[in-house]
C-alpha positions as CSV (number, residue, x, y, z in Angstrom):
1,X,-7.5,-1.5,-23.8
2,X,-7.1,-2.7,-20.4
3,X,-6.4,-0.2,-17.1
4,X,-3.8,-1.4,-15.1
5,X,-3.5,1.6,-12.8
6,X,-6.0,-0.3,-10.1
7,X,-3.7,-3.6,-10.0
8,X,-0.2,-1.3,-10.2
9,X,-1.3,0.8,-7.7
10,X,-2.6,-1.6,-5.2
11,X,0.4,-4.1,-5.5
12,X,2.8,-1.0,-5.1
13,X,0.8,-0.3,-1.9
14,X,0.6,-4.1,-0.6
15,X,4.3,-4.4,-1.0
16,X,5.2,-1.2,0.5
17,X,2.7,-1.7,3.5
18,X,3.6,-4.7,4.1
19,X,4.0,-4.3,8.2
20,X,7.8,-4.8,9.2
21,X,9.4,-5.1,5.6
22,X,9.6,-1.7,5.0
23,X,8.5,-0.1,8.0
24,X,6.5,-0.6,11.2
25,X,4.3,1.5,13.1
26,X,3.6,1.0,15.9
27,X,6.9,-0.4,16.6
28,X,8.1,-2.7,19.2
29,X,10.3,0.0,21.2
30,X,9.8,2.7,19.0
31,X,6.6,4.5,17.2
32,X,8.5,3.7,13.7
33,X,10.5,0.5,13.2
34,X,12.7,-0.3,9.8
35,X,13.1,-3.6,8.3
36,X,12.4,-5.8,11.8
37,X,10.1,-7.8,10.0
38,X,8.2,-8.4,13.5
39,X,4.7,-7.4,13.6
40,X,1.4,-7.3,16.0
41,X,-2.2,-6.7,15.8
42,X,-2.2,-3.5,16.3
43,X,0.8,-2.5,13.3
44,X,-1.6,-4.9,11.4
45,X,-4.3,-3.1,11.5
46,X,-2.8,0.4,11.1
47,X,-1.2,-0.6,8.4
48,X,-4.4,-2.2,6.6
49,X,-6.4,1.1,6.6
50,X,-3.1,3.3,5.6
51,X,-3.1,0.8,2.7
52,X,-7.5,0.9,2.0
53,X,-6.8,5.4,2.5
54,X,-4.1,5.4,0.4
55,X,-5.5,3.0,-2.2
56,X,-9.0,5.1,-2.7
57,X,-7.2,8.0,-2.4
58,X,-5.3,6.9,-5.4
59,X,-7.7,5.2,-7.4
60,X,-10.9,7.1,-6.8
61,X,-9.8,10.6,-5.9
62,X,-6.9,11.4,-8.3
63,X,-8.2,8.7,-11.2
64,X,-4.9,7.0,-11.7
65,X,-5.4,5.6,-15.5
66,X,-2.6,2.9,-16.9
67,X,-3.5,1.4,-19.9
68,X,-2.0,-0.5,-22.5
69,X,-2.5,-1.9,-25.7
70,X,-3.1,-1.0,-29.1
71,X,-4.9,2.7,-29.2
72,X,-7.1,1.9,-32.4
């Protein structure tokens, strides 16, 4: 059996972190932008450890398990 919950989880995260394709912070003229898809160094980088917090959290913290295949 193979655990997916590390590679589900983490693309989730990458995809919804993604700075200015979901959301932005710190945004250009407001602290939270939607959908601008502009970004900076700064919304880079806050959004980089959101994604490493909420990833460990995830993943070490609560244990997320997802695995499939045969249970034999």
């Amino acid at each position: 059996m193979q655990d997916w919950g590390l590679v589900l989880i983490s693309f989730m995260l990458f995809i919804l972190l993604s700075p200015g394709l979901v959301i932005q912070i710190p945004g250009k003229s407001w602290t939270i932008e939607c959908g601008k898809f502009h970004t900076s160094v700064v919304s880079i980088l806050i959004h980089t450890i959101i994604f490493f917090a909420l990833d460990a959290f995830f993943l070490v913290a609560v244990g997320v398990r997802i695995e499939f295949g045969s249970s034999s």
